[in-house]
N, CA, C and O atoms as a MOPAC input file, in Angstrom:
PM7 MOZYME 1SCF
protein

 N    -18.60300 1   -41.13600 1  -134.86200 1
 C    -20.01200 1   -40.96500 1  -135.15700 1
 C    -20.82900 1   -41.25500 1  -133.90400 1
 O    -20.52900 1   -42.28000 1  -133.29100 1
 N    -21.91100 1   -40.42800 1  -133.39400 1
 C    -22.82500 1   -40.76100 1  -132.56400 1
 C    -23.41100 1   -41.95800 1  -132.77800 1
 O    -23.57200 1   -42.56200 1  -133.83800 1
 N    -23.91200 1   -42.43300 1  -130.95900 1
 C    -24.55200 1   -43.84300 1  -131.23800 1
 C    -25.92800 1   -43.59200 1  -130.67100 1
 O    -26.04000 1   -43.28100 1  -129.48500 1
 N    -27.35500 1   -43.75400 1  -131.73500 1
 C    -28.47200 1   -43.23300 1  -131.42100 1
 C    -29.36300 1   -44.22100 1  -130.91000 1
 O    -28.79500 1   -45.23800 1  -131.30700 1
 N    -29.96000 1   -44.44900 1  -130.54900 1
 C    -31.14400 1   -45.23500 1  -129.91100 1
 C    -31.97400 1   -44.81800 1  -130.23500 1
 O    -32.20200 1   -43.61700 1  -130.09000 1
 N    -33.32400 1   -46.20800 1  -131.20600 1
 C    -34.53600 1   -45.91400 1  -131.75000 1
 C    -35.38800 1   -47.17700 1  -131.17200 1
 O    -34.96700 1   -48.32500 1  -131.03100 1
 N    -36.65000 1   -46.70000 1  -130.88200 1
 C    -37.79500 1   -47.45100 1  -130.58400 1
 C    -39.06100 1   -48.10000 1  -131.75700 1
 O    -39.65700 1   -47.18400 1  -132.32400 1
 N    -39.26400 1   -48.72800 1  -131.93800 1
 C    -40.67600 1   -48.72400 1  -132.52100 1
 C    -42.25900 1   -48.72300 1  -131.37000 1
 O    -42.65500 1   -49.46400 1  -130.47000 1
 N    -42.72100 1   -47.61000 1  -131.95200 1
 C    -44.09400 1   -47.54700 1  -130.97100 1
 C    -45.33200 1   -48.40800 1  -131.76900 1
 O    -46.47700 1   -48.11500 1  -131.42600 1
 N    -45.19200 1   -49.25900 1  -132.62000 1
 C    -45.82200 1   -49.90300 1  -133.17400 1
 C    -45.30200 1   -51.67600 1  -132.36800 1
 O    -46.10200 1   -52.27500 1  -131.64900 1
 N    -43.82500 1   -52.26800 1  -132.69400 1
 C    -44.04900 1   -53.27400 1  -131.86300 1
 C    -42.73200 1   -53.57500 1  -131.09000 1
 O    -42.07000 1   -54.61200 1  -131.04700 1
 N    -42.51400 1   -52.18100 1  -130.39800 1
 C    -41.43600 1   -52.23600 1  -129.82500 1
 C    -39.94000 1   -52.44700 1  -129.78800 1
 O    -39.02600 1   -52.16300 1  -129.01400 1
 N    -40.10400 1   -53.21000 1  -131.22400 1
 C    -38.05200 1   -53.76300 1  -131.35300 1
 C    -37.36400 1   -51.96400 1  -130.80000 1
 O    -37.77200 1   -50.83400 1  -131.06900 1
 N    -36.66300 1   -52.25700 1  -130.29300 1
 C    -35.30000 1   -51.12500 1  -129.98500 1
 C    -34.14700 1   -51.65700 1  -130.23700 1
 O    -33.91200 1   -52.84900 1  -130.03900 1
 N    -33.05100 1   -50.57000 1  -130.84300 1
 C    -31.72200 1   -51.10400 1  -131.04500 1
 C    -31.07200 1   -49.51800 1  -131.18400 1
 O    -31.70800 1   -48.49500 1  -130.93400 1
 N    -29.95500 1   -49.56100 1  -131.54600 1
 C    -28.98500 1   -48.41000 1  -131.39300 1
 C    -28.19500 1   -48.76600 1  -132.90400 1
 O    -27.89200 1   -49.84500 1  -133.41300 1
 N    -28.01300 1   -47.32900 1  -133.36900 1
 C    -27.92200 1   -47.28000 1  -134.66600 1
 C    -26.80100 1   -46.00800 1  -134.57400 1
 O    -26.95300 1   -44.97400 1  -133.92400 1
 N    -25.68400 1   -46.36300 1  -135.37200 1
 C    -24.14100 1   -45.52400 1  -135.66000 1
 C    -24.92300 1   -44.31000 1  -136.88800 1
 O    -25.16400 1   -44.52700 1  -138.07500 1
 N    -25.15800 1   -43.14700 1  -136.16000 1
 C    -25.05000 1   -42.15400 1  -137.88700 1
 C    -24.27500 1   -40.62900 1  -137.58600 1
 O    -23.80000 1   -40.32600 1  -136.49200 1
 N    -24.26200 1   -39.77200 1  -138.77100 1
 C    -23.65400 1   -38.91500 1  -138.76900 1
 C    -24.92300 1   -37.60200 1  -138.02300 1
 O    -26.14900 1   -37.59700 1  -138.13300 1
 N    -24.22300 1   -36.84900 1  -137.46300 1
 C    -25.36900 1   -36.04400 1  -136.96400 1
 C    -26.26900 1   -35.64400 1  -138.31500 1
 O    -27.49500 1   -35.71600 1  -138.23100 1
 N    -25.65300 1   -35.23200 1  -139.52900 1
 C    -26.14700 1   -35.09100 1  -140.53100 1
 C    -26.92200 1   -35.48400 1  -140.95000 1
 O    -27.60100 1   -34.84300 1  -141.75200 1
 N    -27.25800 1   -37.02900 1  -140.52400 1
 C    -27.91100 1   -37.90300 1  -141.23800 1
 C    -29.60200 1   -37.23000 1  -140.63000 1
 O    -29.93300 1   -36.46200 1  -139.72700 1
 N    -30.35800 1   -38.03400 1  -141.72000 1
 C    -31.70500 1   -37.67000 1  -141.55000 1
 C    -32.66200 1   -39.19000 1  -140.57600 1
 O    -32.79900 1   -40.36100 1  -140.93100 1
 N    -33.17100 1   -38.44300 1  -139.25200 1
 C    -34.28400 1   -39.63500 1  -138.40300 1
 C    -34.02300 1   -41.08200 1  -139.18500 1
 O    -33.76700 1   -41.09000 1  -140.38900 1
 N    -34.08700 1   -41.99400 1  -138.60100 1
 C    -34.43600 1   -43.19100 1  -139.46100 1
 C    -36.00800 1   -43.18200 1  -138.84500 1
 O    -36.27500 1   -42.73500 1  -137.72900 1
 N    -37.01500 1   -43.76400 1  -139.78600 1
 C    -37.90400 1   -43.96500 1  -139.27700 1
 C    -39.50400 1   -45.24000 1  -139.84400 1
 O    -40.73000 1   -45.33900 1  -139.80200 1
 N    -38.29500 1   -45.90700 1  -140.30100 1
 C    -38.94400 1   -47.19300 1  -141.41400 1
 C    -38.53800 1   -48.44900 1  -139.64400 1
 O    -37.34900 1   -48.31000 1  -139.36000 1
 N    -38.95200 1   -49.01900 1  -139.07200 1
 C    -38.83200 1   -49.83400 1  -138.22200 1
 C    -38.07700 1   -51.37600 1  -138.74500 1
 O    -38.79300 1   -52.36800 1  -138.60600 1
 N    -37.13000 1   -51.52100 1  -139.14100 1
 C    -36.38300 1   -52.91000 1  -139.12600 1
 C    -36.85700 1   -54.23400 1  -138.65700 1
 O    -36.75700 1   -55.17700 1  -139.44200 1
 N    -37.25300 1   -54.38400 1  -137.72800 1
 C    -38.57900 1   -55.61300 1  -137.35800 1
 C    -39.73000 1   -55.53300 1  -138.35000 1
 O    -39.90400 1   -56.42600 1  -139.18000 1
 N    -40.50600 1   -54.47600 1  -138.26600 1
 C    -42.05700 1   -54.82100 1  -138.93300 1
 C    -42.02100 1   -54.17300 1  -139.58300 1
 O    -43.04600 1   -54.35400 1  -140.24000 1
 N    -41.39800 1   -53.22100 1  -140.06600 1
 C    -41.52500 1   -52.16300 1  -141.06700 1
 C    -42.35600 1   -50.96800 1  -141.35200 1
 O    -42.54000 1   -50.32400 1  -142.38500 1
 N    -42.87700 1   -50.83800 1  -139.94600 1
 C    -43.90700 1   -49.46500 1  -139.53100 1
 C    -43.05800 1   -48.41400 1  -139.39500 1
 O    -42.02000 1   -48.43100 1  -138.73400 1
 N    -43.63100 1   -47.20100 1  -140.21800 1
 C    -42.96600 1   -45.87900 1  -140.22400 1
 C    -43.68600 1   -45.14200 1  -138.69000 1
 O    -44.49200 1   -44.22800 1  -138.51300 1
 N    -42.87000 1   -46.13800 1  -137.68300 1
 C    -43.08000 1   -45.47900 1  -136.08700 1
 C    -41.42600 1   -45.84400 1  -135.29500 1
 O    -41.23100 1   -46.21300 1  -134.13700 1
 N    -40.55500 1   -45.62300 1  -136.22800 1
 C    -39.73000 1   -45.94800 1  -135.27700 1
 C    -39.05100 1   -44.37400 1  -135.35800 1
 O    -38.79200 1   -43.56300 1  -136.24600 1
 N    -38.92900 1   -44.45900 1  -133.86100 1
 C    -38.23500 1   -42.83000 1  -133.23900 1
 C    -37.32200 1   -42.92000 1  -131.76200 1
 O    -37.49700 1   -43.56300 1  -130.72700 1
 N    -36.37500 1   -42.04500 1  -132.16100 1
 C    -35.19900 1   -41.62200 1  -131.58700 1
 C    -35.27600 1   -41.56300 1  -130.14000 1
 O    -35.75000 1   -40.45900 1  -129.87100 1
 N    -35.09500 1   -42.06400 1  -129.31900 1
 C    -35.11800 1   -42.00000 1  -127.64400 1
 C    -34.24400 1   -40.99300 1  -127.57400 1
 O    -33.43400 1   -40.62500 1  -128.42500 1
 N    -34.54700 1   -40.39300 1  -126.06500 1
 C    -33.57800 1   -39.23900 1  -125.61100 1
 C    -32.80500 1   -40.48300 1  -124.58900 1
 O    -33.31100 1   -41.36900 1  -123.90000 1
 N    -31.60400 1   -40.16600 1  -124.79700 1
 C    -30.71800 1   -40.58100 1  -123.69800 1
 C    -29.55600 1   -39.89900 1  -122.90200 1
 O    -29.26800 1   -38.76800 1  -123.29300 1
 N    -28.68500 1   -40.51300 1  -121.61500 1
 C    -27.73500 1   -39.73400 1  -121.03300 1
 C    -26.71300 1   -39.38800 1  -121.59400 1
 O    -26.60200 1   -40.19600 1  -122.51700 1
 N    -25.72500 1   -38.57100 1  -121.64500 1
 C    -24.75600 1   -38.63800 1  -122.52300 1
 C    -23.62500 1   -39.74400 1  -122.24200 1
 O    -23.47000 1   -40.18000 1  -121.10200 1
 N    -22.96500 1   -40.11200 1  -123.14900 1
 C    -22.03900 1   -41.12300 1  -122.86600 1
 C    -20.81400 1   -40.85000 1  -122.34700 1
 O    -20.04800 1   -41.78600 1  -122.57500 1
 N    -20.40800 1   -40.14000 1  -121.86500 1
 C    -19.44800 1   -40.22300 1  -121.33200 1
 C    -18.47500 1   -39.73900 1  -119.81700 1
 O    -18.82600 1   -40.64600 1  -119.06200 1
 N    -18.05500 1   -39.36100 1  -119.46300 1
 C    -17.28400 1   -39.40300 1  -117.90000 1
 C    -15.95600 1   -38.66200 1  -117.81100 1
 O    -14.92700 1   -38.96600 1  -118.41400 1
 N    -16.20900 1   -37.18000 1  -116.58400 1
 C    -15.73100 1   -35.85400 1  -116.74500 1
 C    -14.29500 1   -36.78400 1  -115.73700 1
 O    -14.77500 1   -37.29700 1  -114.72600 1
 N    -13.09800 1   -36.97900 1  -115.84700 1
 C    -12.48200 1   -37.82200 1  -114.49300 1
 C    -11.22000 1   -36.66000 1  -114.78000 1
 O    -10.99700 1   -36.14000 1  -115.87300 1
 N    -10.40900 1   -36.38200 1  -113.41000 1
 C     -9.31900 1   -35.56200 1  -113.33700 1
 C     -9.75400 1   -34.39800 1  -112.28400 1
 O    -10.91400 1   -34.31700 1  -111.88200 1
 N     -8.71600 1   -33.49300 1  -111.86600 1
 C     -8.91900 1   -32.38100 1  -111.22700 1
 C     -9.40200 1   -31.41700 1  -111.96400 1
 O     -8.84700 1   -30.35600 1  -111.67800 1
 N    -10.59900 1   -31.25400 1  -113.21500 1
 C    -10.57400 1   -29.64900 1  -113.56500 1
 C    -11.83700 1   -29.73800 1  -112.62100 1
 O    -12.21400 1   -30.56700 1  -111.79300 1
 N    -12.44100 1   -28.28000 1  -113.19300 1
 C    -13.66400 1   -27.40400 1  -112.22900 1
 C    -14.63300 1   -28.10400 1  -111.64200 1
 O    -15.07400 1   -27.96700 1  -110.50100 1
 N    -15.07300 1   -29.17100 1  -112.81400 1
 C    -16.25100 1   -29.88700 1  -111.53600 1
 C    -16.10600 1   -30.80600 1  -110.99700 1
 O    -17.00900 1   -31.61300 1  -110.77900 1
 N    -14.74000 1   -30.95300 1  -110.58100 1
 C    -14.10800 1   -31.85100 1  -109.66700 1
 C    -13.96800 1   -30.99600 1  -108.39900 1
 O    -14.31500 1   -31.43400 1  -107.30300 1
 N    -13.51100 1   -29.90800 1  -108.55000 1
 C    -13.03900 1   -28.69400 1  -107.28800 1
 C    -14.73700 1   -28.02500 1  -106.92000 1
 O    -14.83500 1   -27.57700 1  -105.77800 1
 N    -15.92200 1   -27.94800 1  -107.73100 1
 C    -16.72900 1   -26.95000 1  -107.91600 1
 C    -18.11200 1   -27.84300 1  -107.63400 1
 O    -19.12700 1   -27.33100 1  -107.16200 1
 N    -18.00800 1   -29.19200 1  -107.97500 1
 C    -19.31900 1   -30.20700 1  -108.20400 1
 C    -19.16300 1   -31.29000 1  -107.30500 1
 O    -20.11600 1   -31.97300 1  -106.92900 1
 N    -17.94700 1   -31.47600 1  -106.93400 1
 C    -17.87800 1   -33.15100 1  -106.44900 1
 C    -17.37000 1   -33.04900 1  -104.73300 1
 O    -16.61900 1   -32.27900 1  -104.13500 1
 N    -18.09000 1   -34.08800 1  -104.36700 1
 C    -18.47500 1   -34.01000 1  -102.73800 1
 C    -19.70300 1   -33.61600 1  -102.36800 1
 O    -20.71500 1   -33.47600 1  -103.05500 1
 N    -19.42300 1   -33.35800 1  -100.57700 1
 C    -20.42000 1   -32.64500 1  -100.34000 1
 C    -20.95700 1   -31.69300 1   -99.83700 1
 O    -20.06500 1   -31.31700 1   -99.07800 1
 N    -21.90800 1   -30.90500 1   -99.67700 1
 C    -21.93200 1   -29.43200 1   -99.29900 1
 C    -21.46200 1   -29.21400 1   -98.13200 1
 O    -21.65300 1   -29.91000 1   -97.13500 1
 N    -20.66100 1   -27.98100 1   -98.23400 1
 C    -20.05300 1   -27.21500 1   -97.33600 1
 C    -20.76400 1   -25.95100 1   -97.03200 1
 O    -20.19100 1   -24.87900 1   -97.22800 1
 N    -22.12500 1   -26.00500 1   -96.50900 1
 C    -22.95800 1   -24.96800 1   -96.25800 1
 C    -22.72200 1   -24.68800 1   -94.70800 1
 O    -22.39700 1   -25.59300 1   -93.94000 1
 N    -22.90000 1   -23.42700 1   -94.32100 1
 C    -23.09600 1   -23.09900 1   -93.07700 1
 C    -23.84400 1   -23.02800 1   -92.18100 1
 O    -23.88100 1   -22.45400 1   -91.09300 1
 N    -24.52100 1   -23.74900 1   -92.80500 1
 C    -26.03100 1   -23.70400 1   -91.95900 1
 C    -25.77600 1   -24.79200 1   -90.64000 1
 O    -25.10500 1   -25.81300 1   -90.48600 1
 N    -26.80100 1   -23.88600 1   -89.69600 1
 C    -26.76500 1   -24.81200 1   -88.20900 1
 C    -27.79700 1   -25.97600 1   -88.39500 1
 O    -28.92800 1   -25.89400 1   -88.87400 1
 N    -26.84300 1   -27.60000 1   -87.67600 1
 C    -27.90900 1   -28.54200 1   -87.79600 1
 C    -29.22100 1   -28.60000 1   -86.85000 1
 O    -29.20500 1   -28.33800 1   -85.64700 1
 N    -29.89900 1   -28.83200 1   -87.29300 1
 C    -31.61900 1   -28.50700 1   -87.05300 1
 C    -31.81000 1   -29.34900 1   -85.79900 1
 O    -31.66200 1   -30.57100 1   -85.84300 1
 N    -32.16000 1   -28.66000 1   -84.60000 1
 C    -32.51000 1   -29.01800 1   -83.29200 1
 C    -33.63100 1   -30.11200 1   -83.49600 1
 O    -34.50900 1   -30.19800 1   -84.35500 1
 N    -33.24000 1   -31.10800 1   -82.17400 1
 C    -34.31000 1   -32.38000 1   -82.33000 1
 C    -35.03800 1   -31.92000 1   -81.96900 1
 O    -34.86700 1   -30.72800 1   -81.71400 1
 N    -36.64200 1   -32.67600 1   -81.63500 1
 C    -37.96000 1   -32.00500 1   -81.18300 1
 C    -37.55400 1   -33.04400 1   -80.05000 1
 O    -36.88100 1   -34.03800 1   -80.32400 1
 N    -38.01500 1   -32.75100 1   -78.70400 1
 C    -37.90300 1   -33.37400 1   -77.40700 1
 C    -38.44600 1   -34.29000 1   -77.33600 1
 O    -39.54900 1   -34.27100 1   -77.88200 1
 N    -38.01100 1   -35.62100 1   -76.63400 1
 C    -38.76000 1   -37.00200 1   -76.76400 1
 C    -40.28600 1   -36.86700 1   -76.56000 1
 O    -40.98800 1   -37.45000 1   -77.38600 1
 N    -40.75400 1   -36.33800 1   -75.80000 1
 C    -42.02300 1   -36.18400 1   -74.79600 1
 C    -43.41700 1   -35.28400 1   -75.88400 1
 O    -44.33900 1   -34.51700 1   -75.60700 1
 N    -42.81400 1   -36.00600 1   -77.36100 1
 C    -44.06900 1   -34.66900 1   -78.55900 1
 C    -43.59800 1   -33.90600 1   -78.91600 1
 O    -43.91400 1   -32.74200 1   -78.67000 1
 N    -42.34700 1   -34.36900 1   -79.87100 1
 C    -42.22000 1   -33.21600 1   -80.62100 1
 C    -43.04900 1   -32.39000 1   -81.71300 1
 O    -42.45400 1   -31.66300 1   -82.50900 1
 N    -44.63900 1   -32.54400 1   -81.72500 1
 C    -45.71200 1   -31.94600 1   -82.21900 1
 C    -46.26700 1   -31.14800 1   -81.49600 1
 O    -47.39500 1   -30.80800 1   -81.85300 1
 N    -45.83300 1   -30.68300 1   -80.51100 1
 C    -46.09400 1   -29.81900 1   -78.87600 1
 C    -47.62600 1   -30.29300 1   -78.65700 1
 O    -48.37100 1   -29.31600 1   -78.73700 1
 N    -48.11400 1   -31.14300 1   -78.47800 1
 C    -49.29400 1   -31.84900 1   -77.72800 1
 C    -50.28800 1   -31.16600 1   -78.08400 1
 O    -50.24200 1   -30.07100 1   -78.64400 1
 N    -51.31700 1   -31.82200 1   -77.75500 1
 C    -52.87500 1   -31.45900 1   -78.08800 1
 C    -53.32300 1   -31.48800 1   -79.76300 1
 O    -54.03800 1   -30.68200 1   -80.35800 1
 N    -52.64800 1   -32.69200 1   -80.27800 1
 C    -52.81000 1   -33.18700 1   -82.11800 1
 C    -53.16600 1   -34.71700 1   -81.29900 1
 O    -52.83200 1   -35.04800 1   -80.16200 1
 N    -53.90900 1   -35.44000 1   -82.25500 1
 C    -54.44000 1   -36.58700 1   -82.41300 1
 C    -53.47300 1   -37.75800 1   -81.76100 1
 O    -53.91000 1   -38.70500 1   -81.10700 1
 N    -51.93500 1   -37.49600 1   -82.08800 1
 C    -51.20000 1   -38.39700 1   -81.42200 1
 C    -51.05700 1   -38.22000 1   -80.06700 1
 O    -50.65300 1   -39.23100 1   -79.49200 1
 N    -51.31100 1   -37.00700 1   -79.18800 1
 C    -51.07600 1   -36.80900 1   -77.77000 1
 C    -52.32500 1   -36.32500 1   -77.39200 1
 O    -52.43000 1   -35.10800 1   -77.23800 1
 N    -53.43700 1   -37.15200 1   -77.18800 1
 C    -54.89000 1   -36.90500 1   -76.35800 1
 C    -54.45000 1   -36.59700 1   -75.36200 1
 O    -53.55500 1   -37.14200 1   -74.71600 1
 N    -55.33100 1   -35.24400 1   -75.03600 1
 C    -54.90900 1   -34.57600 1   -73.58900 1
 C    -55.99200 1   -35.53200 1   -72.46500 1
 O    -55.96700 1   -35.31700 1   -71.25300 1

């Protein structure tokens, strides 16, 4: 069974609650009993580990071809005559 996470926007208690996807919102708040308690979005729980695709396809780092980007020359690399190099 999924594990859901609910808030109250009335006085905040949060906790995480076991239901069936089936099941219907809870939305009676367990602390104070304000019909404001609602479902947080969260990350999914769990972790892709092994050699399939987005291990070969996702993981590391780019292998682009691009040329690395020339420094600008010590002496202004803003080519002079801007506020930092008064002529």
């Amino acid at each position: 069974m999924p594990i859901y996470e609910y808030r109250c926007q009335s006085c905040g208690f949060q906790k995480e609650h076991m239901q069936k996807m089936s099941d219907a919102p809870l939305t009676n708040c367990p602390s104070c009993g304000a019909e404001s308690y609602t479902k947080l979005l969260s990350a999914a729980g769990f972790q892709l580990k092994g050699s399939g695709w987005y291990a070969t396809d996702f993981k590391g780092g780019s292998s682009s071809a691009k040329p690395a980007a020339k420094e600008a020359p010590a002496t202004g690399g803003c080519g002079g005559g801007c506020a930092c190099h008064p002529s």
